[in-house]
MOPAC internal coordinates of N, CA, C and O (Angstrom, degrees):
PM7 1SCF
backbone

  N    0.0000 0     0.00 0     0.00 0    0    0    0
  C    1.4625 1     0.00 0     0.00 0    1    0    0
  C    1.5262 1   109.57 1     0.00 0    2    1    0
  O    1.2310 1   118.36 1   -61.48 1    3    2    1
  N    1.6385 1   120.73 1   118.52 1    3    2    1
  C    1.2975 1   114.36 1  -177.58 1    5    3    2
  C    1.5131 1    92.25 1   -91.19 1    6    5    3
  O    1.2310 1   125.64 1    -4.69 1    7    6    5
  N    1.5950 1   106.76 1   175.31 1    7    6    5
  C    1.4347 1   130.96 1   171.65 1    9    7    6
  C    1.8479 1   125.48 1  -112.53 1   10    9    7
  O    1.2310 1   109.96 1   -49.38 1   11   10    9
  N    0.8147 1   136.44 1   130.62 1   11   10    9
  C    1.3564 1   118.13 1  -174.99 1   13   11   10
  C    1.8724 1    89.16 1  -120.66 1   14   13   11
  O    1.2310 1   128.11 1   -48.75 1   15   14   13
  N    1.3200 1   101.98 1   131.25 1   15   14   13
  C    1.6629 1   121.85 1  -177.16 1   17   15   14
  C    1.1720 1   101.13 1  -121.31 1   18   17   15
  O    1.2310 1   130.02 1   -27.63 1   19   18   17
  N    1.4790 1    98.28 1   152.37 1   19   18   17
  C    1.7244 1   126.41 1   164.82 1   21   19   18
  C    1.8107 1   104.90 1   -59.64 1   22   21   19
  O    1.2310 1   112.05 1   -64.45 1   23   22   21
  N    0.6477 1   132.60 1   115.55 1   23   22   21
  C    1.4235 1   126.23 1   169.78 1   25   23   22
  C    1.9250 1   110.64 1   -84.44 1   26   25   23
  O    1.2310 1   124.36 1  -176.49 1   27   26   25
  N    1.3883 1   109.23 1     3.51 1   27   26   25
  C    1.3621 1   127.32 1   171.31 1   29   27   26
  C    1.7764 1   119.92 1   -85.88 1   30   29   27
  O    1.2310 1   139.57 1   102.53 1   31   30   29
  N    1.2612 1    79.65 1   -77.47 1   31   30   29
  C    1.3970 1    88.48 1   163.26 1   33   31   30
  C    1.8956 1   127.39 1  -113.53 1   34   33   31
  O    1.2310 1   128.92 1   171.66 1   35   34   33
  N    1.0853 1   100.41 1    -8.34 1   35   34   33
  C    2.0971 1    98.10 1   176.83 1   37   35   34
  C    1.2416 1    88.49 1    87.23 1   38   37   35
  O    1.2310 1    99.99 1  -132.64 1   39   38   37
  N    1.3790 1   153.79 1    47.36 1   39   38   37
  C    1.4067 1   120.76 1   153.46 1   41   39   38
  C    1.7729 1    93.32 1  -100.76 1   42   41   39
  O    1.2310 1   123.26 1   -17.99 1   43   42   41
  N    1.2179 1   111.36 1   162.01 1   43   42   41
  C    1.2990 1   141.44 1   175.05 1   45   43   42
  C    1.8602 1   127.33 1   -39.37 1   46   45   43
  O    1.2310 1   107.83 1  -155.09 1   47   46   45
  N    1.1991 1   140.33 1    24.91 1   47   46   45
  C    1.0595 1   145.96 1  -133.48 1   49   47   46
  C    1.5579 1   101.79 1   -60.69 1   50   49   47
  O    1.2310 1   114.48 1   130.52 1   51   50   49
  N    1.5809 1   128.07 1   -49.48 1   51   50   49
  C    1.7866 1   112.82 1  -173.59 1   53   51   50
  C    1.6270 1    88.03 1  -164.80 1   54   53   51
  O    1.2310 1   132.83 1   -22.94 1   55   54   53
  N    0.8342 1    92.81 1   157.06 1   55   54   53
  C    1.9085 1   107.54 1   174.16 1   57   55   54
  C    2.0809 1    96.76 1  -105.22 1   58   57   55
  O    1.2310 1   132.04 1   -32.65 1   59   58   57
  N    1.1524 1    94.36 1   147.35 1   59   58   57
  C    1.5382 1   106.40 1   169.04 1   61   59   58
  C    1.4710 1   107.19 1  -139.84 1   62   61   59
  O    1.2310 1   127.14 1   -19.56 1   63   62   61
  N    1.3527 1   103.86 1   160.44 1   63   62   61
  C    1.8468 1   111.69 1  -167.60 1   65   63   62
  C    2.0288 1    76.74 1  -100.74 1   66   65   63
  O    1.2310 1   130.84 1   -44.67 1   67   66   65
  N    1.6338 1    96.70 1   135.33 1   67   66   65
  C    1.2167 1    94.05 1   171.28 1   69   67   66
  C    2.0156 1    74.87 1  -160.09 1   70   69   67
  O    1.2310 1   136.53 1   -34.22 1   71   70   69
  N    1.4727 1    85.60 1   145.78 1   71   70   69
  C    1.7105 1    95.37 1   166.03 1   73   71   70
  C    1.3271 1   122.00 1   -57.06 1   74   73   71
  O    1.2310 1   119.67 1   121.04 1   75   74   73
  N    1.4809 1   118.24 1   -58.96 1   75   74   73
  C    1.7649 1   114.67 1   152.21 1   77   75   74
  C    1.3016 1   130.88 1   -46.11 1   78   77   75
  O    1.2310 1   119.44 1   -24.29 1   79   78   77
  N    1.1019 1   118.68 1   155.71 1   79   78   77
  C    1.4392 1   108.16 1   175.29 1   81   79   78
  C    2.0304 1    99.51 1  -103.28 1   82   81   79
  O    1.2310 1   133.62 1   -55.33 1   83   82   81
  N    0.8273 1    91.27 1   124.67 1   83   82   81
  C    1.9048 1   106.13 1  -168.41 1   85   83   82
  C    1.4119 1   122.20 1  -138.89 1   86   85   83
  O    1.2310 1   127.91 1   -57.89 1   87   86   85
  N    1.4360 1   102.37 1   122.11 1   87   86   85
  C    1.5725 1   110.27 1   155.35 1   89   87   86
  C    0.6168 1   128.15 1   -61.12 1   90   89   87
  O    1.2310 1   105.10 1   -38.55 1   91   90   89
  N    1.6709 1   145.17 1   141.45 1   91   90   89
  C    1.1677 1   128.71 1   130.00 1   93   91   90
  C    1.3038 1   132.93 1  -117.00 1   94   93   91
  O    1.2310 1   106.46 1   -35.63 1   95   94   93
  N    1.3428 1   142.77 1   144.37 1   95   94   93
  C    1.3814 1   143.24 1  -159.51 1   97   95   94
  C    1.8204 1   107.22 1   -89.79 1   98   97   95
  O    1.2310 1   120.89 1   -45.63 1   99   98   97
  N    1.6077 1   115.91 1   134.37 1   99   98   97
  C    1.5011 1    99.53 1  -178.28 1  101   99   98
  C    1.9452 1    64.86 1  -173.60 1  102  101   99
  O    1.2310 1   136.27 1    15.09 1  103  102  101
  N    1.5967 1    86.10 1  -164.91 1  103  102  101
  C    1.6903 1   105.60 1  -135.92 1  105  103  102
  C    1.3334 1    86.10 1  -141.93 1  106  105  103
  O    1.2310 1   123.33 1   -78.32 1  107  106  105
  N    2.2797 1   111.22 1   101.68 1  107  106  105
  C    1.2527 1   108.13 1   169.45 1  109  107  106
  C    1.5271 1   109.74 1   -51.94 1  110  109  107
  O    1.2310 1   127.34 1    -3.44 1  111  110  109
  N    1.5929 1   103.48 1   176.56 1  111  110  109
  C    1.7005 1   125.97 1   151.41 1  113  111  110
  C    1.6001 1   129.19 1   -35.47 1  114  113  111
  O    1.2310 1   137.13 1   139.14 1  115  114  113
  N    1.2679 1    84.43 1   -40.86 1  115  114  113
  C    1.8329 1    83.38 1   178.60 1  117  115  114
  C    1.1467 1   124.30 1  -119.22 1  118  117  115
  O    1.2310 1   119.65 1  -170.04 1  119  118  117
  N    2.0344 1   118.27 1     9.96 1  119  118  117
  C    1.5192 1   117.61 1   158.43 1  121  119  118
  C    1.4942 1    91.67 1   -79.94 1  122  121  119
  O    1.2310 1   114.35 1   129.36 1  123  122  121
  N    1.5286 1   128.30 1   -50.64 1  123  122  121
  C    1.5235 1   113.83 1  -170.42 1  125  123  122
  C    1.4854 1   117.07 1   -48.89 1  126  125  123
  O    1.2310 1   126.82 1   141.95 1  127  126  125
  N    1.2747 1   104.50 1   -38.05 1  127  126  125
  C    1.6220 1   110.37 1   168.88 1  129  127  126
  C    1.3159 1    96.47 1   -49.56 1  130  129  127
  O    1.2310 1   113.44 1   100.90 1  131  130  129
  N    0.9676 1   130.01 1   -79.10 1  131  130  129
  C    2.1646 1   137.36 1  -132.58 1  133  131  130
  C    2.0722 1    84.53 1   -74.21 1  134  133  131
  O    1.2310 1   118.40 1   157.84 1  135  134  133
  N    1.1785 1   120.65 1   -22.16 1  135  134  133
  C    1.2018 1   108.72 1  -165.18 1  137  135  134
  C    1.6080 1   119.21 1   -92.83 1  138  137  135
  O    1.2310 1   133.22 1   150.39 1  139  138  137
  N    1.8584 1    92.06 1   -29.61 1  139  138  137
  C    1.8693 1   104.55 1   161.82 1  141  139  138
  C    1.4069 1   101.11 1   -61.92 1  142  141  139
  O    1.2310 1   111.37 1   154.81 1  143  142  141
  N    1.2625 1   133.85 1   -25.19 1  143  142  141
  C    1.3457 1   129.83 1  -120.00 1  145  143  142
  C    1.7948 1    76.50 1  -112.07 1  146  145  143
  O    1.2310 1   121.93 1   118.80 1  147  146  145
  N    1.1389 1   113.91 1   -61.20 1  147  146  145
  C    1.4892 1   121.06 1  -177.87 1  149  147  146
  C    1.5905 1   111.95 1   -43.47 1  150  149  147
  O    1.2310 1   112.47 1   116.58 1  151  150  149
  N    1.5722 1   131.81 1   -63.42 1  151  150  149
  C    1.3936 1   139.42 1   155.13 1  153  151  150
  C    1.5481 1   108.39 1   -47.97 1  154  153  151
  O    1.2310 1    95.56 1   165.01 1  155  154  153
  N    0.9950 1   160.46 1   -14.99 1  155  154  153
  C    1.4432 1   129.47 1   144.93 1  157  155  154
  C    0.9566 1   122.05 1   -75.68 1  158  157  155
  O    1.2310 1   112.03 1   173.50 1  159  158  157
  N    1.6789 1   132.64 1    -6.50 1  159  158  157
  C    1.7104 1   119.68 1   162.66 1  161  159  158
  C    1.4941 1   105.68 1   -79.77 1  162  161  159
  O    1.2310 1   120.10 1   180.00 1  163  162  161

């Protein structure tokens, strides 16, 4: 069972069936928010 993480903050984003057991780094819903959100001020 892989994991897919916030590389922002570490919360938990989706589990995937993968033969390895694997991270992967990606960008919940609401760091992409806080980060659009940061570049328009």
């Amino acid at each position: 069972m892989g994991t897919i993480v916030c590389r922002h903050c570490d919360s938990i984003i989706e589990h995937f069936e993968d033969e390895k057991v694997i991270v992967q780094y990606s960008e919940c819903v609401r760091c992409s928010e806080d980060m659009t959100d940061e570049h328009d001020h």
